[in-house]
C-alpha positions in Angstrom: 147.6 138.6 76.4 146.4 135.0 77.2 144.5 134.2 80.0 146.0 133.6 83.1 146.3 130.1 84.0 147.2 128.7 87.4 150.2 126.0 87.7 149.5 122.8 88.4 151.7 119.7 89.3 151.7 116.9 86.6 148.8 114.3 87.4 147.1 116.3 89.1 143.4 116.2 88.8 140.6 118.5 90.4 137.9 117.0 92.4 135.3 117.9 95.4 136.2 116.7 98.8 133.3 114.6 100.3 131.0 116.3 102.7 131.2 116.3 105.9 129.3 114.0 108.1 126.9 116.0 110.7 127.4 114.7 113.7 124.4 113.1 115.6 125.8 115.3 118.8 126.0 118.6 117.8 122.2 118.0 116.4 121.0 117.1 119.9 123.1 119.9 120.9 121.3 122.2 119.1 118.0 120.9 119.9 118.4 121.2 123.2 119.9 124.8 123.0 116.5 126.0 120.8 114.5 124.4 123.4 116.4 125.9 126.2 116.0 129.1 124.2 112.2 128.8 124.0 111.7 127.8 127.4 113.3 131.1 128.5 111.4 133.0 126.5 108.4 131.7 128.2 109.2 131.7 131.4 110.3 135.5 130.7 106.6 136.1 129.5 105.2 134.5 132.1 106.8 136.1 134.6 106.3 139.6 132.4 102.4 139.2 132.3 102.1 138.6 136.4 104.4 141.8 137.0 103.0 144.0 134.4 100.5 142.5 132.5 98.1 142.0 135.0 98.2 145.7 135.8 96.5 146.6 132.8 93.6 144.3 133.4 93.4 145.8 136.8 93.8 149.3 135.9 91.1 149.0 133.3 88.8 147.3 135.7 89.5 150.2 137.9 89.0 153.1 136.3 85.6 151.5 134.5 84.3 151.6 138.2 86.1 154.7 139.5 83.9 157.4 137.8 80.5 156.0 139.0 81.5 155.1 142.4 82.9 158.7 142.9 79.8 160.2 142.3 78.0 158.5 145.5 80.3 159.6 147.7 78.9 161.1 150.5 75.8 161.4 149.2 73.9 159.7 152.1 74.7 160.5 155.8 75.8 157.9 158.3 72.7 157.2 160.3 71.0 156.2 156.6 73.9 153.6 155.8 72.7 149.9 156.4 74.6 147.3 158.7 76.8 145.2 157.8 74.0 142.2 157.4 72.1 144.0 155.8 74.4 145.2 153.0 73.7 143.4 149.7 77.4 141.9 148.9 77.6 141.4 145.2 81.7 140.3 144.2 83.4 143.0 142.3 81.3 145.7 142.9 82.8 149.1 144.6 82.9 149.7 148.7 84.6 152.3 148.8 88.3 154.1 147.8 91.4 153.5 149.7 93.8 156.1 149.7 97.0 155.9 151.9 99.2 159.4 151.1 102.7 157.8 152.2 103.1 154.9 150.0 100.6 156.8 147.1 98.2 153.9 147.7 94.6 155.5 146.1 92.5 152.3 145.0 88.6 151.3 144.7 87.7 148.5 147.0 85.7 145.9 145.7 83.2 143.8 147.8 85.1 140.2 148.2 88.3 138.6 147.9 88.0 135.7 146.1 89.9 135.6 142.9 87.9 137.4 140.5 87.4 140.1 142.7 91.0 141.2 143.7 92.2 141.2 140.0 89.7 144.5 140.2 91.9 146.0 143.4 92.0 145.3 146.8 88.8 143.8 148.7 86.9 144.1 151.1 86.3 140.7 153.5 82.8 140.0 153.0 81.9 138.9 156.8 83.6 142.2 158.4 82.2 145.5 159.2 82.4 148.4 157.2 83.6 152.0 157.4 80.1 153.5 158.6 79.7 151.4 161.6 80.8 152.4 165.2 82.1 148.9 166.0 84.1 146.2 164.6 87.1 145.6 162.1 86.9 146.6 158.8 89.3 143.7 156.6 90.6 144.6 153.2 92.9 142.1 151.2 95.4 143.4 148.5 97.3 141.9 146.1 101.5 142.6 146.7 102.8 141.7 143.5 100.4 141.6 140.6 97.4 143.0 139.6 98.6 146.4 139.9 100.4 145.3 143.3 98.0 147.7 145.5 99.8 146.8 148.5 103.3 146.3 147.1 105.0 149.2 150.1 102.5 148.2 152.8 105.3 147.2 154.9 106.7 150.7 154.7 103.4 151.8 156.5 104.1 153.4 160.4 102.4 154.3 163.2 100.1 157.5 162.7 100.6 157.0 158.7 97.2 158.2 157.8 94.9 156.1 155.5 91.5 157.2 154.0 88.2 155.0 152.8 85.9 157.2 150.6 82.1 155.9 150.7 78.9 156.8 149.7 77.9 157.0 153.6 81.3 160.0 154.2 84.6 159.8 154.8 86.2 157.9 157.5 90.1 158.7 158.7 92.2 155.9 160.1 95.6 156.3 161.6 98.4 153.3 161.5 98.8 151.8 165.0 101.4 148.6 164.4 102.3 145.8 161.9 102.6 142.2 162.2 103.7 138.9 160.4 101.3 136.2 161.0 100.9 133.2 159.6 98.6 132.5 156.4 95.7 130.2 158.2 95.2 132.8 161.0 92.2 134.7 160.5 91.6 136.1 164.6 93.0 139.3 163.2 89.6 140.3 161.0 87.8 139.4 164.5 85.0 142.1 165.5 86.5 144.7 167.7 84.7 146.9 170.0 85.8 150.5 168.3 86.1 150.9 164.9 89.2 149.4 163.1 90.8 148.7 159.8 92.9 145.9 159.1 94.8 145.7 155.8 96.7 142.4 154.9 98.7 141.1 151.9 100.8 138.1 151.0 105.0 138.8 152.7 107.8 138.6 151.4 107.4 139.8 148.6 106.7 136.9 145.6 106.0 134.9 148.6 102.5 133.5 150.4 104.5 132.2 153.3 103.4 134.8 155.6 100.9 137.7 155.9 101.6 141.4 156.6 99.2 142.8 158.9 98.4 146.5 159.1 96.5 147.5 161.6 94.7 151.1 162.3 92.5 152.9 164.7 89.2 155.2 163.1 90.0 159.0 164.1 87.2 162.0 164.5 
């Protein structure tokens, strides 16, 4: 048999219809929906890296100092530890370890709080006291949200919750006595106090550095 031909009507002649004209539109269209696109993407890393990423940073800085600073603990008694002018403050180094059972809180303090310093864990306010002295208020700052958010469930703290530091001088028991919201420029709450305190405070709400949660807690035995 012959090949199969198709019919076609008389005069007819094949050709290619022209192309079709891209429209300017739909190219800005799709420009802006890459961009759009991109943006997202970054803004979703961005925002990945200060949840998350920054954890690891912190959680490496933390256990680099964990093992050493562990080892001093309690290894000098009380009367021997040096007041609070006299201690040499070097930024980033280890105070002592913060542990706080009910929200599973167990950090190393580092001496300062300036930026560099509280990507390592919480820190300890340079100008307070500190947990070996019979007077004053002991101030430690924690991030809420990144850098491993050490004080993401402070707010969940109550009165008698229990909280721990660990230093080289012993071991010194503090017990929750209130909260408070205050705002960000008031420092009279790291004032010196007659008895031995601990004040912990952190940025509230949450993503937010409108306000400051204040724990505050009494020294026990």
């Amino acid at each position: 048999m012959g090949r199969t031909q198709t019919l076609e009507p008389a005069g007819a002649t094949e050709s290619t219809p022209p192309p079709r004209r891209r429209s300017g539109r739909g190219r800005v269209l799709r420009v802006i929906g890459l961009v759009l696109i991109a943006a997202a993407l970054a803004v979703g890393g961005y925002v990945w890296w200060l949840l998350w990423g920054t954890g690891f940073f912190t959680s490496a800085a933390q256990e680099q100092i964990r093992a050493p600073f562990e080892r001093l603990i309690g290894t000098t008694p009380p009367e021997d530890a040096p007041p609070a002018d006299r201690v040499v403050k070097v930024p980033g180094t280890a105070v002592a370890i913060l542990r706080i059972p009910d929200i599973e809180v167990n950090y190393v303090v580092v001496e300062g709080t300036g930026t560099e310093s509280l990507k390592k864990g919480p820190g300890h306010y340079t100008w307070t006291s500190y947990p070996w002295e019979d007077t004053g208020t002991v101030g430690i700052a924690g991030h809420r949200t990144t850098y491993g958010a050490p004080f993401w469930s402070l707010d969940e703290l109550t009165r008698d919750d229990r909280i721990v530091l660990a230093t080289e001088y012993g071991i010194f028991n503090y017990r929750v006595t209130h909260r408070a919201l205050i705002d960000p420029s008031d420092a009279s709450v790291l004032d010196p106090s007659d008895e031995p305190t601990l004040v912990l405070t952190t940025c509230n709400p949450r993503f937010s550095a409108a306000q400051r949660l204040v724990v505050f807690a009494d020294r026990v035995g």
